[in-house]
N, C-alpha and C positions, 0 to 999 in steps of 0.2 A: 821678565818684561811686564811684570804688574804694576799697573797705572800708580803715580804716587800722589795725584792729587787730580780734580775735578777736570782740568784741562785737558788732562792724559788722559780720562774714562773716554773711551768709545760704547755710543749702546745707549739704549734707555732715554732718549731724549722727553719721552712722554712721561717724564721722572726729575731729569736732571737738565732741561733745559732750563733758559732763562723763563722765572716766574714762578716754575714748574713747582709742585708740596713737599718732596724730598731735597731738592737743590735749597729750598725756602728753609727748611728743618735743621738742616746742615748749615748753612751761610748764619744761623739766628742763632747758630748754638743750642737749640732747643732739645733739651732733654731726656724727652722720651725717649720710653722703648720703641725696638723695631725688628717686627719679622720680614724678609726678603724672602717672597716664595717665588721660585723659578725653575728650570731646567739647569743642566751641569754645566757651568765652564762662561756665565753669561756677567758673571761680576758680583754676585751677594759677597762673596770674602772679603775682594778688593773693595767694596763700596765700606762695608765695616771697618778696614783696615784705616780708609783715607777719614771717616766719619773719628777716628782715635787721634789722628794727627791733628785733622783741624782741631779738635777741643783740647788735645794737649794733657788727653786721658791716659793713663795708666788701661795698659791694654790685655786680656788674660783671653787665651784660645781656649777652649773646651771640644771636646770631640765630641759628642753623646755615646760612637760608638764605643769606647774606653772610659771615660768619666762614673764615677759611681756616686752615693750619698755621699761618703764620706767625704769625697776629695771637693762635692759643693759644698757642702760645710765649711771645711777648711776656707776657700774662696771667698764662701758671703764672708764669714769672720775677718778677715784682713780686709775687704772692702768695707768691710762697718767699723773698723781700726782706721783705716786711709782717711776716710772722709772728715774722721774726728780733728783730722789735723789739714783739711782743705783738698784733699786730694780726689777728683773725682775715677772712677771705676767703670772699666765697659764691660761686661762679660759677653765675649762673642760665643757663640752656639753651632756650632756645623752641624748639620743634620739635627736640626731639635725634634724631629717628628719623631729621633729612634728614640727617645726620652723616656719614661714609661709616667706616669702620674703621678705615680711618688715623687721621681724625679724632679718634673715639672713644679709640683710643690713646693718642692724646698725654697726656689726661687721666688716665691708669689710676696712672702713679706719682706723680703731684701727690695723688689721693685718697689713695693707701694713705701717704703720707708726712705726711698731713694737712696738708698748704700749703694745700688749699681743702674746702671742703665745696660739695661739685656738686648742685644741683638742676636739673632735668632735668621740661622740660614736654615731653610727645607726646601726641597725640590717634589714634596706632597700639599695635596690641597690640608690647610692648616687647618680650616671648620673640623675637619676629620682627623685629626693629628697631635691636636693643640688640647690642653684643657682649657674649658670656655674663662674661666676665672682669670688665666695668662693670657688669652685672646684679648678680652677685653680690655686689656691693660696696655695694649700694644696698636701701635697701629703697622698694618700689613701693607706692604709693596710689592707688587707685582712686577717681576721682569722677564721680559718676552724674550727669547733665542735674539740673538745678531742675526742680521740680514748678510749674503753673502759679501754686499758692498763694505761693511763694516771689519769684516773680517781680513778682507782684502788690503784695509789699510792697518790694521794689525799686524798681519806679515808682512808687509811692506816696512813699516818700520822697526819690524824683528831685524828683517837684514838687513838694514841699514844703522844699528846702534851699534855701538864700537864698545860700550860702558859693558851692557847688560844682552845685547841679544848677538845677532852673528855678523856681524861688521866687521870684525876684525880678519875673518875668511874670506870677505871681498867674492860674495856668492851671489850671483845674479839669478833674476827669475822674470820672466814675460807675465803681465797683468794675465795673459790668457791663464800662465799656470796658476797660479796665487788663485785665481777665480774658480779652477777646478779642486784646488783644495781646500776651497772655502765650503764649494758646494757639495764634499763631500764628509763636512764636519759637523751637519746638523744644526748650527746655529751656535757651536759651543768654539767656545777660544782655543781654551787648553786642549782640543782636538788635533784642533787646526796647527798649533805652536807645535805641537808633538809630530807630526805628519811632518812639518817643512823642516824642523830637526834631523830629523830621520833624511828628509832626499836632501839635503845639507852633507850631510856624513857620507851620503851616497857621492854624491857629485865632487865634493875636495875641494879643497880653497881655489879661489880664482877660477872659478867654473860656472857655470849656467848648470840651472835645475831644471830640466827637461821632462815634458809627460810621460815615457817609462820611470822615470827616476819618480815620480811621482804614484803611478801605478806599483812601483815595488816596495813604497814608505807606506801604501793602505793597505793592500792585500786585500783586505773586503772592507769595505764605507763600515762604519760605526753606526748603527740608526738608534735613533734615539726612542728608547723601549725599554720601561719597566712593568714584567708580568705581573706585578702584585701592585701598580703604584695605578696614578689617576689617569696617566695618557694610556695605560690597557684598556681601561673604559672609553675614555675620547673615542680611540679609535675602534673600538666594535662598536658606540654610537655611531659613529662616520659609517661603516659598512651598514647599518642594519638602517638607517633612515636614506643613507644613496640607494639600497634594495627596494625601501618602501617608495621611492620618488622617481622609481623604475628609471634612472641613469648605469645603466653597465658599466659603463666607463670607470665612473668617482669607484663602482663596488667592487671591479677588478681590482683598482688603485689600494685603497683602504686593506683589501686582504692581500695585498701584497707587501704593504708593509707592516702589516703582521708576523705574518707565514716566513719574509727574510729578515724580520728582528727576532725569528725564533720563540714566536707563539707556541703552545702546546695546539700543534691543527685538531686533535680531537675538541678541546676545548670552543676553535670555533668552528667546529662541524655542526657540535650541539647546539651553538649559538645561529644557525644556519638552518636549523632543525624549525628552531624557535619561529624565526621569520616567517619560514613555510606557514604555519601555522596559525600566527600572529597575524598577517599581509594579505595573504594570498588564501587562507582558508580553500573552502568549497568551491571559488571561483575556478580552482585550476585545483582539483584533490591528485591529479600527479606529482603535483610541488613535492607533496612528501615525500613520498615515496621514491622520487632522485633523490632529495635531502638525504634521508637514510640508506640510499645506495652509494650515497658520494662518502658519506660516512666511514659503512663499510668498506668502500677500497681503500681512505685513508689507513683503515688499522688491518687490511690486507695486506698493502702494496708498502705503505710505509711514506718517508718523505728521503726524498722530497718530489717523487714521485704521483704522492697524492695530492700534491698543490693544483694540480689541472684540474680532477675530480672536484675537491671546493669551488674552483673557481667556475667548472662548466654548473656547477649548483646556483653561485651566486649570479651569474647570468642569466639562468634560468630565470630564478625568482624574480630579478630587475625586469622584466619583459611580461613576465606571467600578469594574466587580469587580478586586482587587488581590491580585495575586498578584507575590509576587519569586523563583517557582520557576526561571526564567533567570537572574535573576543571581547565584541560588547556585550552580547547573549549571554555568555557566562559570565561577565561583570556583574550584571542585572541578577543573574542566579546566582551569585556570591552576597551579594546584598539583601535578597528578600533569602535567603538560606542564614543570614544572621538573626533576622524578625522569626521565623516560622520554623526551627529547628525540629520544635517539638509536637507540628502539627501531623494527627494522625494519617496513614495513608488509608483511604478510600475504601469502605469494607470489601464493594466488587472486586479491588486490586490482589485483594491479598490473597496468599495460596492457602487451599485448605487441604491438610493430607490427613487430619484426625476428624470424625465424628462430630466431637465436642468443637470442633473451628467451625464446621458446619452448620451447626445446631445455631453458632452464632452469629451468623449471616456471614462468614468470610465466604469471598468468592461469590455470593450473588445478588445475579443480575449482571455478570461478567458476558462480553459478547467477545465470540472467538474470530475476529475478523477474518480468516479466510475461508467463515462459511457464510462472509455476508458477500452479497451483492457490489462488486467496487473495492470489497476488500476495505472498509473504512465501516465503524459502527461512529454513530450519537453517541459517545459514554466519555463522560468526565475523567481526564486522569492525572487532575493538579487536584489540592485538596482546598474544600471550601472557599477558603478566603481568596484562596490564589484562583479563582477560577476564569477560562476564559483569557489568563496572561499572555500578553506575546512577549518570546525573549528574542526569538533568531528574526533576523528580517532583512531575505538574500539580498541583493545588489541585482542590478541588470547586467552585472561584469563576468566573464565568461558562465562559466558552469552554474554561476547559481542561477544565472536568467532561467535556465529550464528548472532550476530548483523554484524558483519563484513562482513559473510557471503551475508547476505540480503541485504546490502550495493552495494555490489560488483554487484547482481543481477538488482539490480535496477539501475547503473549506466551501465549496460547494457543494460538492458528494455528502456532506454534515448534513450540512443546512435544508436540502433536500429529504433525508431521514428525519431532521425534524420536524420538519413542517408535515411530513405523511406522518409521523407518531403521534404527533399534535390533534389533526385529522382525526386516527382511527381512536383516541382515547374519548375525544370531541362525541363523534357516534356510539360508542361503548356508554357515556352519561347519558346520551339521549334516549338509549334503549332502558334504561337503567329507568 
């Protein structure tokens, strides 16, 4: 059922409508390379396949994941032989991102000498993927999953083609079902084409495909999830920014389709860990300590029993008061800790357990605060330059309000001992 010209493509119309830069690309004949980066099953092949027909090119598939030097070699060479005698060359790329550099190499004086014109299907972001020298040399197109309505007329005219899809079975299906197997294919075709194959074979010619027959062609929805790929990131951004924007609901959602595309749940326990601490800091310091308890029962209990434990976490945190007066604190002391690595610490700081440390002033002038008054002494314990810095600076959002509180007290209880030290040294000159 692969579209065989521009007419037939469903999808992508922010692409391939009328006006549109690739529909213009294609319709002009224009030359260039092109990377198609997407999700599985959305039309990069087929858009390459019909971009070989319109021009009327000589068309070579590559894999990356079986392709080696050798065999591009061989390739460029016959496509810099074709051309000598008018023939133009497409080399199509599946997964170019599995490529390695070298790889990728080989190709870069073939494109710029135009022996081929490179199309290049990945479903990774290419910035990260690609070498920049082949980036540049290409231009990239973006294509979004199919919407369920897209889909819908996809199998719609599966069953009904007599040539190439299932017509000839005379197999009927209710919009309603088509619409449930659309919604259950992630936005990819060849999901979708697979599924209503299957409750095809189930149902028998001249028969209606019915919701168990459809329930017994999925077995469990396919979600679209790659652990190592860019939507692993998307979506633990989606969880950790719905946690920070205290929405439960989106945080539930987002670790749910994690945790049932078969995330590694420690992986986002720890990423769970992080928020605590990141978000919610001091305003709420039980965050953590559920965090590392939800942890814990993950790699007790196991899954998918631990999925509740995250999730009574990530509700937690979406509700808990949010404060990120920590991790700008330590931002701040990441940065003057690049400047001042090598400034000395404070002679009163330091411990003295020999004589000779003694003899050298280490340790005095050190004041033991729990024999002063308040429990706070006057004594500097940033070193020179730094002195007097403020890094942390609570929120009025739960728990730090009283830290802020204490804060303020204590920068009183100071200031108090300075002004009486001030004082008594003041009279100490005048007697002097």
């Amino acid at each position: 059922m692969r579209p065989r010209s521009l007419d037939e493509f469903v999808g992508q119309q922010h692409l391939l409508g009328p006006g549109k830069p690739l529909r213009l690309q294609i319709e002009r004949d224009d030359p260039g390379s092109i990377i198609f980066w997407g999700p599985p099953g959305v039309g990069k092949t087929t858009l390459a396949k019909i971009i070989a027909r319109v021009t009327k090119a000589d068309f070579i598939e590559f894999s990356a994941v079986l392709a080696g030097i050798k065999e591009i070699k061989q390739v460029m060479a016959d496509a810099e032989k074709a051309r000598q005698f008018g023939t133009r060359t497409i080399v199509f790329i599946d997964e170019i991102h599995r490529f390695n550099k070298a790889q990728q190499d080989a190709f870069l004086p073939h494109v710029e000498k135009g022996n081929i014109r490179l199309i290049g299907a990945t479903t990774e972001n290419p910035s990260f993927e690609i070498i920049g020298a082949l980036l540049s040399r290409t231009r990239v197109y973006v294509l979004n999953p199919l919407t369920e309505q897209e889909i819908v007329v996809l199998l719609r005219r599966a069953l009904e083609d007599r040539e190439r899809g299932l017509g000839e079975m005379n197999v009927r299906a209710e919009d309603a079902v088509l619409q449930r197997i659309a919604a259950y294919s992630s936005g990819d075709a060849r999901s979708a084409y697979n599924v209503l194959q299957i409750a095809a074979g189930i149902a028998g010619e001249n028969a209606e495909i019915t919701d168990p027959m459809v329930q017994d062609a999925l077995q469990r929805r396919v979600l679209l999830y790659d652990k190592t790929g860019e939507e692993h990131y998307n979506l633990i951004s989606a969880l950790h920014k719905s946690v920070r924007n205290s929405d439960p609901d989106a945080a539930l959602y987002w670790l749910g389709r994690m945790l049932e595309a078969g995330e590694d749940p420690l992986y986002v326990a720890r990423r769970v860990v992080r928020m605590a601490v990141e978000d919610i800091g001091l305003a709420d310091p039980n965050a953590l300590t559920l965090c590392m308890a939800a942890r814990d029962a993950v790699d007790f209990i196991g899954m998918p029993e631990g999925n509740l434990a995250l999730a009574e976490a990530v509700v937690y945190l979406s509700v808990a008061p949010k404060s990120n007066a920590l991790y700008t604190a330590y931002g701040s002391v990441r940065a003057d800790v690049e400047t001042t690595a090598a400034e000395p610490v404070p002679l009163h700081l330091r411990n003295a357990p020999t004589a000779l440390m003694k003899n050298l002033g280490y340790g005095a002038g050190y004041q033991y605060a729990h024999d002063l008054d308040g429990k706070v002494a006057d004594m500097q314990c940033l070193p020179d330059n730094l002195r007097n810095r403020t890094y942390y600076h609570p929120t009025l959002e739960g728990v730090e309000k009283r830290i802020r509180e204490r804060l303020e007290e204590i920068k009183r209880k100071r200031a108090q001992k300075r002004t009486a030290k001030d004082a008594k040294d003041a009279d100490a000159k005048e007697t002097e």
